[in-house]
NULODREN-941735 format. One record per residue (C-alpha): residue number from 1; residue in three letters; chain; x negated, y negated, z negated. Coordinates in steps of 0.05 Angstrom, whole numbers. Each point is the difference from the previous one (the first is absolute). Example, Ala and Ser with C-alpha at 12.3 -4.5 7.8 and 13.67 -1.06 7.14 Angstrom:
TORKOL seq type mol     px     py     pz
TORKOL   1  ALA   A   -246     90   -156
TORKOL   2  SER   A    -27    -69     13
***
This chain:
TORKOL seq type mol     px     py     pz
TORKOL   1  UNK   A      0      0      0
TORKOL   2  UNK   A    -47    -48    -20
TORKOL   3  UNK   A    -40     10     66
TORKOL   4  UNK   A     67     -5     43
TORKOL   5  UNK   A      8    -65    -41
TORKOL   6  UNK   A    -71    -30     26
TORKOL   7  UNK   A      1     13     62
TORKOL   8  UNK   A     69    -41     -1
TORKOL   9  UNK   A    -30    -61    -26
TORKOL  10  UNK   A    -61     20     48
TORKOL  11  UNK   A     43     -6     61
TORKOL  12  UNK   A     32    -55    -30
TORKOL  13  UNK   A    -53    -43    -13
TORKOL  14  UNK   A    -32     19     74
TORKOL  15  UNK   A     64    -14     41
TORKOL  16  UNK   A     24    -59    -42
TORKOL  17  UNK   A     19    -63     35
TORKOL  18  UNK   A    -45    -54     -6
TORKOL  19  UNK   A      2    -68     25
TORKOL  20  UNK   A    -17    -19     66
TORKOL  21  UNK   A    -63    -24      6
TORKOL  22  UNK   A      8    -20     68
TORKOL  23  UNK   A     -6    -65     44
TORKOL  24  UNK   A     74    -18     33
TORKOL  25  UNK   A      5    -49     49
TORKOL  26  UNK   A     42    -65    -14
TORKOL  27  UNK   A     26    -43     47
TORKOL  28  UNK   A    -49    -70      0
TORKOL  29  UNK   A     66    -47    -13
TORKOL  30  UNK   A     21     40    -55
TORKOL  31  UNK   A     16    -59    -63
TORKOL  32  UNK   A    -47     37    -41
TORKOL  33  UNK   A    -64     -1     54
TORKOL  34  UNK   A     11    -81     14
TORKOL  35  UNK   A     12     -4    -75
TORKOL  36  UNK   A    -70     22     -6
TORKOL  37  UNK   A    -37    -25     57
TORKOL  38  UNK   A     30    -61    -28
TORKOL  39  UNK   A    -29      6    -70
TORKOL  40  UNK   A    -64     31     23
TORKOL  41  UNK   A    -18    -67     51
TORKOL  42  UNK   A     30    -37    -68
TORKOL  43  UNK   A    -57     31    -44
TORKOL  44  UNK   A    -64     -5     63
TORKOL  45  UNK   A     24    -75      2
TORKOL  46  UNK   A    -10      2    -72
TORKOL  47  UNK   A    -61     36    -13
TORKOL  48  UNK   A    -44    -17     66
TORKOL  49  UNK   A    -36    -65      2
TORKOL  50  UNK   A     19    -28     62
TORKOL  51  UNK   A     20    -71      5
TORKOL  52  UNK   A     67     22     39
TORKOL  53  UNK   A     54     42     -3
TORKOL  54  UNK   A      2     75     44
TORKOL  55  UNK   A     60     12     29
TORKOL  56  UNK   A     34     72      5
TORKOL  57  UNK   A      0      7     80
TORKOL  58  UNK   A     17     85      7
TORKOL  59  UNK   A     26     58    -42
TORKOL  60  UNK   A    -32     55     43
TORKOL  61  UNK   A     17     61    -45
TORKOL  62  UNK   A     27     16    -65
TORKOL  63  UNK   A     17     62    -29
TORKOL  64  UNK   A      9     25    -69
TORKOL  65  UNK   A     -2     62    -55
TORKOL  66  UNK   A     43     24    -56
TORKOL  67  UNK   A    -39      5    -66
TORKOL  68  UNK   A     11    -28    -60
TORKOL  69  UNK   A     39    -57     36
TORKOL  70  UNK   A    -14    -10     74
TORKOL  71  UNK   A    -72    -30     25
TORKOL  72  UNK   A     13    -39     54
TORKOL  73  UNK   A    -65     -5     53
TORKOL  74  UNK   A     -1    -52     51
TORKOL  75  UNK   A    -52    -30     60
TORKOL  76  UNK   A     23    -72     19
TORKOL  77  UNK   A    -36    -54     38
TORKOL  78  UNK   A    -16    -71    -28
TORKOL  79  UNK   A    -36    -59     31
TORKOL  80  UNK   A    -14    -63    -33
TORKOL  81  UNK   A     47    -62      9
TORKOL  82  UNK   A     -9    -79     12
TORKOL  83  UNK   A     36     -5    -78
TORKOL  84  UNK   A    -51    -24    -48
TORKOL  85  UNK   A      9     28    -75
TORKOL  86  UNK   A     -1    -68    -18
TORKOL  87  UNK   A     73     -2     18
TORKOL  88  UNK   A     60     56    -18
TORKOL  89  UNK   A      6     49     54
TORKOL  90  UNK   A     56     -2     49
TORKOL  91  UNK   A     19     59     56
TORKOL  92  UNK   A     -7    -51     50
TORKOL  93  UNK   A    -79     -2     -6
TORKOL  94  UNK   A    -29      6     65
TORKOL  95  UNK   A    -55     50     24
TORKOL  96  UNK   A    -80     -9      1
TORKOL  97  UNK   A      3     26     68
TORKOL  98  UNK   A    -87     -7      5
TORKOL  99  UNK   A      5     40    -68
TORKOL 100  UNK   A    -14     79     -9
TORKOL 101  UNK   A     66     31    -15
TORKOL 102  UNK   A     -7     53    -62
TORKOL 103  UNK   A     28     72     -2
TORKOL 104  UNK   A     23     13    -63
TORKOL 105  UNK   A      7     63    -40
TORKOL 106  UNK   A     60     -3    -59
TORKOL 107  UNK   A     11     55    -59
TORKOL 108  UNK   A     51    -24    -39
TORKOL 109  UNK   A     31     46    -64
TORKOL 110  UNK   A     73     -2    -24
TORKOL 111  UNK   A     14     45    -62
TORKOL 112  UNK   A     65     24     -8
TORKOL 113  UNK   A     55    -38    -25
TORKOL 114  UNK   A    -27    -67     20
TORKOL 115  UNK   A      7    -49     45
TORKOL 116  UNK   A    -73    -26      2
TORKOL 117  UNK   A    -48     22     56
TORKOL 118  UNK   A    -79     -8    -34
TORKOL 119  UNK   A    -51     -7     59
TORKOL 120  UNK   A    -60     58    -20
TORKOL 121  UNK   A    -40    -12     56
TORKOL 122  UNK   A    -17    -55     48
TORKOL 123  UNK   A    -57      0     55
TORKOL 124  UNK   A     -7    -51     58
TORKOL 125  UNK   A    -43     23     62
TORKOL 126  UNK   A    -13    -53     50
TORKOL 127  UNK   A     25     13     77
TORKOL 128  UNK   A    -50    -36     40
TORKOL 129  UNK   A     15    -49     57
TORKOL 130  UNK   A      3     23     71
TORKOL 131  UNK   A    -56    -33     35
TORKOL 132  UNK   A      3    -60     34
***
């Protein structure tokens, strides 16, 4: 009996159900993505030393994975803006078009039961200009 009875907990515990640990694919206008790209391009304008504001330009992926919440993973492109920090930032801020643009890599963490998206991890690569 007691043998029947571990290798019931044995099969159990092999063939149990965990959670998904993999990467789903989310539409790049979900609210959640621009809700994000939004805070993330918040936080760089925050946190980098530039003298103007970047600009969110392109979600070009998101995607996400259940865990303890939902991590959210995003690559977005950002180029820097005529806006000086000087001044509030306004949507209307028009495009350093002889500036580098930036692609963007997002991890952003939402634990469950909350509403609150914390970025984990934020890296910038530059995309160079085409030549001229």
């Amino acid at each position: 009996m007691k043998f029947f009875m571990l290798t019931v907990c044995l099969f159990g515990t092999v063939f149990a159900k965990s959670p998904s640990t993999e990467w789903k694919p989310l539409p790049v206008d979900d609210p959640t993505v621009i809700k994000l790209a939004n805070q993330a391009v918040a936080h760089i304008n925050e946190k980098w030393e530039k003298l103007f504001y970047n600009k969110l330009i392109e979600i070009k992926e998101a995607k996400s994975v259940a865990d303890d919440g939902i991590t959210y993973m995003l690559k977005m492109i950002i180029r820097l803006t005529y806006c000086p920090k000087s001044k509030p930032y306004h949507d209307d801020c028009e495009i350093r078009q002889a500036s580098s643009a930036q692609i963007c890599t997002v991890e952003g963490h939402k634990p469950s039961g909350s509403e609150e998206i914390k970025i984990s991890n934020l890296s910038c690569d530059t995309i160079p200009l085409p030549p001229s």
